[in-house]
N, C-alpha and C positions, 0 to 999 in steps of 0.2 A: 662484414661486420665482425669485432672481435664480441667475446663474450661478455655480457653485461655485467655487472658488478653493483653488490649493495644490495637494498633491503628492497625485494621484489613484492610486493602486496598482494598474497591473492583473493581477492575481493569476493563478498557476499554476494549473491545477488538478491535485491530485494525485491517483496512483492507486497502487493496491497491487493486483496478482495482479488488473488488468485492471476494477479497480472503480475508483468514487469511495471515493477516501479521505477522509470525512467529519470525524475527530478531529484529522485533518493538517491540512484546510483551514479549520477554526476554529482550531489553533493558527497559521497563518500572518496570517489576519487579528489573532489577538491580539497577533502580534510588530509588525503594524502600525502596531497602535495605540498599543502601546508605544513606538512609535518617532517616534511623531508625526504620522503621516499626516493627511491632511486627507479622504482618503477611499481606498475600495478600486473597484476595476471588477472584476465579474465574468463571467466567458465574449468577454472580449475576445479579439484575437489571440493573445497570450499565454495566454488560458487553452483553446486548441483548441476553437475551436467548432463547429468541423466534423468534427470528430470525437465529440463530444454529441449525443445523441440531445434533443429538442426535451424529451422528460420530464425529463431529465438537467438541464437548464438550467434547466428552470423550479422541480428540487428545490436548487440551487446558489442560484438567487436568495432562495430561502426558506431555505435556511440562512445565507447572508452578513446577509440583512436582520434577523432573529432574534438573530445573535449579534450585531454590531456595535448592534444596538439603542440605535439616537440618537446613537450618540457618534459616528461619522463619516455622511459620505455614502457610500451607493452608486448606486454605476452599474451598473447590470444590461445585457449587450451583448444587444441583443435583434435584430439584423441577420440575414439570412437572403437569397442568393438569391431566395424567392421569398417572394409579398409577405404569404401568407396567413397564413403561419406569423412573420412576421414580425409582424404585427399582434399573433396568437395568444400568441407570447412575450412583445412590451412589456404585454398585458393581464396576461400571469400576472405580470410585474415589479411592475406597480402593485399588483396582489394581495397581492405576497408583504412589499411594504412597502419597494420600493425607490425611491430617492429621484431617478432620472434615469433615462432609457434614452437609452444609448450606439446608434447604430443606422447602420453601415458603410453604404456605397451596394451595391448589390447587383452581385456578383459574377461575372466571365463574359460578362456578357449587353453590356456596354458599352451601355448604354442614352445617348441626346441628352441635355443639356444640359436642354431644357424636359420629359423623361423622368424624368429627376434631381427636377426641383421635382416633377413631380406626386406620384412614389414619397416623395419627405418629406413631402409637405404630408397628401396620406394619413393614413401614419404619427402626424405631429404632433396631425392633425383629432382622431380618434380615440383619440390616447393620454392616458391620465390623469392621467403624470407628463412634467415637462418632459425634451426630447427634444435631445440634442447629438449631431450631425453629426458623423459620421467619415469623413473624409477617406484615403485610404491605395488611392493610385494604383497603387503595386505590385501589390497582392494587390488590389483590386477589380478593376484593367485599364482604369477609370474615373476622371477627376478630375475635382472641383469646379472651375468656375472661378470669380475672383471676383466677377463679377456673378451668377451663380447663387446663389451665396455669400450674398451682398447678398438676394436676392430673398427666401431662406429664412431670412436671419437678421429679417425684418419680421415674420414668424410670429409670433404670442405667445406659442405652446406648441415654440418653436425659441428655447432660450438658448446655444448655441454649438457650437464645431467643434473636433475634435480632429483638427491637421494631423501625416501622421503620411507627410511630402513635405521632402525636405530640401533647402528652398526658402525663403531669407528676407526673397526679395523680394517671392514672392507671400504671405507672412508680414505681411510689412509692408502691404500693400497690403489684407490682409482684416482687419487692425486695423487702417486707415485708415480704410475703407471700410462697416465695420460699426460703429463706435465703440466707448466706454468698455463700455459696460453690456453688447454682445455677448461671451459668453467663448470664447477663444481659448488653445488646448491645445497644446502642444507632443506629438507622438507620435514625436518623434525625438528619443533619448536624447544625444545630444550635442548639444541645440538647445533644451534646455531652460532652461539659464540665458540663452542672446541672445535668446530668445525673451520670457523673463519680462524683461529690460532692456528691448526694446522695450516691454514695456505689456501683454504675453500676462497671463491668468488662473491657469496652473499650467503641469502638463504631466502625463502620463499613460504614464508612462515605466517599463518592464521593470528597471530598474536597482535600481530602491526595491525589490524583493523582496528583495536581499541588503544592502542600504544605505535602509534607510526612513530613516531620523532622519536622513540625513546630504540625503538629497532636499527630507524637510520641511524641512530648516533652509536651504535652500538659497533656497527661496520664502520663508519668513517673511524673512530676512533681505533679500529683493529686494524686498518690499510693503515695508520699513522703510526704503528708500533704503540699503542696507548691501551695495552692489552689488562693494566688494573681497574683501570675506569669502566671498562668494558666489561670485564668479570663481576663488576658492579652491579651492572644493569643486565647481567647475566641474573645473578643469584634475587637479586629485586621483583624478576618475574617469572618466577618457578610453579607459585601457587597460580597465577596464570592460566601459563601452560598448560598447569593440568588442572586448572577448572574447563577451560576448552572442551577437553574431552572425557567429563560428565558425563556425557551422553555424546550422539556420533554426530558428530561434522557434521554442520555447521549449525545444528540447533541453539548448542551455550551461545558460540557467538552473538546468533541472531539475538538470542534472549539480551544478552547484555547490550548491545550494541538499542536493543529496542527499549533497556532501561534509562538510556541517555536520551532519549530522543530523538532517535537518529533515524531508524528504518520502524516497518512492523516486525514483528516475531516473526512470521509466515513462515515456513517452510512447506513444501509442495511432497504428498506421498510418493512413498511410503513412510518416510518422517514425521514426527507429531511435533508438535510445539511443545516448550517445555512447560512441566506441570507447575503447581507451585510448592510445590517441595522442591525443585530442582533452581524454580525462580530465586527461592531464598535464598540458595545456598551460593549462585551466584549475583543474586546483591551483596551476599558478605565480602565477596572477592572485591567487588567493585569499591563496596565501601571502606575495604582497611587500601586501598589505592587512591582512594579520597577523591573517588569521582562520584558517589555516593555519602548520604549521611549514614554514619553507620550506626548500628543498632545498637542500642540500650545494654550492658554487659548486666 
């Protein structure tokens, strides 16, 4: 498989009264797809992985791959601190019929640079669907550099990276470095369109949950050389962006996405739900995006 391309979704998961919300998170994927997307990611950052139980994940990859059935990709996050279950998850991905495993660097442990290759190449040996690098130095406490980068993009069963490092230099430098055919992902929502100008594959961006069609169109328009229009809906969803991250991943989402009518709020500890000072602040968002009535000046 080569590398995918376009506006990767990675998906909430929702929960109602402490479960998986199953009818919620096929209609999320269906508003996806409606909207354009080029694929979905499920049990990424965004969709609390650590807070899923390993059963949990590997019934979300069998529901995502089932309903989107061909029309888009998925990426199943199948990363895990430790490596066992880490294997255990990308097997049940390929099982369940999903089209990538997403697979973060492990967590906590700040593992060496030639620690890094062996835990991928592992991974990659043994996985049955191609495997894209997640990069995200924050919450691993770990980063790629890019000659490690390099090492692991030679893999055959390693088609790319999701830089998710607001960094474009070393952006630039791993699409220098790994060439055309290696895909390279934006994981930072305001990095998505200079990313995709430089020559990036997509992006893999929390933003598309409330805005999918305005994300795909953002990359179609950028593979079509239509880089003003694009820069458009670049600067249109800045305030966005970074109302997202308000507070941490994925609670704003959930909040707004819960002000449509779409999912509950829920988020599963150690995260709280948003307050309502945080509520208001993203209904304003919502409402100058006119998915909301917006409030009184």
């Amino acid at each position: 498989m080569t590398a995918p391309r376009g506006s990767l979704t990675p998906l909430v998961t929702p929960f109602r009264f402490g479960d998986i919300d199953e009818p919620a998170f096929r209609a999320l994927i269906d508003r996806q797809l409606d909207g354009g997307s080029h694929g979905v990611a499920v049990t990424g950052t965004t969709g609390e992985p650590t807070s899923l139980s390993l059963a949990e994940r590997a019934r979300l990859f069998e529901v995502a791959a089932a309903h989107v059935d061909g029309r888009a990709v998925v990426l199943a996050g199948t990363g895990t601190p430790e490596l066992r279950d880490t294997l255990a998850l990308t097997r049940d991905a390929a099982r369940a019929g999903a089209d990538v495993a997403l697979v973060v660097s492990p967590a906590f442990v700040q593992p060496s640079q030639p620690g890094l290759v062996r835990w991928f190449h592992t991974v990659a040996d043994t996985s049955e669907v191609p495997v894209i690098l997640y990069d995200i130095p924050g919450r691993a406490g770990v980063a790629l550099s890019v000659e490690t980068t390099v090492t692991l993009a030679a893999h055959p069963n390693i088609v790319g990276v999701k830089l998710a490092r607001p960094d474009l230099v070393h952006a630039s430098r791993v699409l220098d470095a790994c060439g055309p055919d290696f895909g390279v992902y934006s994981g930072v929502e305001a990095l998505c369109f200079p990313l995709l100008a430089l020559g990036g594959s997509g992006h893999v961006s929390a933003t598309a949950n409330l805005f999918p069609a305005e994300l795909a169109d953002m990359a179609d328009l950028c593979f079509k050389g239509e880089f003003a229009q694009a820069r458009e809906l670049h600067f249109r969803l800045l305030d966005v962006n970074e109302a997202i991250f308000f507070d941490t991943n994925p609670v704003p989402i959930k909040a707004m996405l819960a002000a449509l009518g779409l999912i509950s709020p829920e988020v599963r500890p150690p995260l709280v739900w948003a307050d309502a000072a945080l509520q208001a602040r993203l209904d304003a968002i919502l409402g100058a995006h006119g998915l909301l009535p917006r409030a009184p000046q």
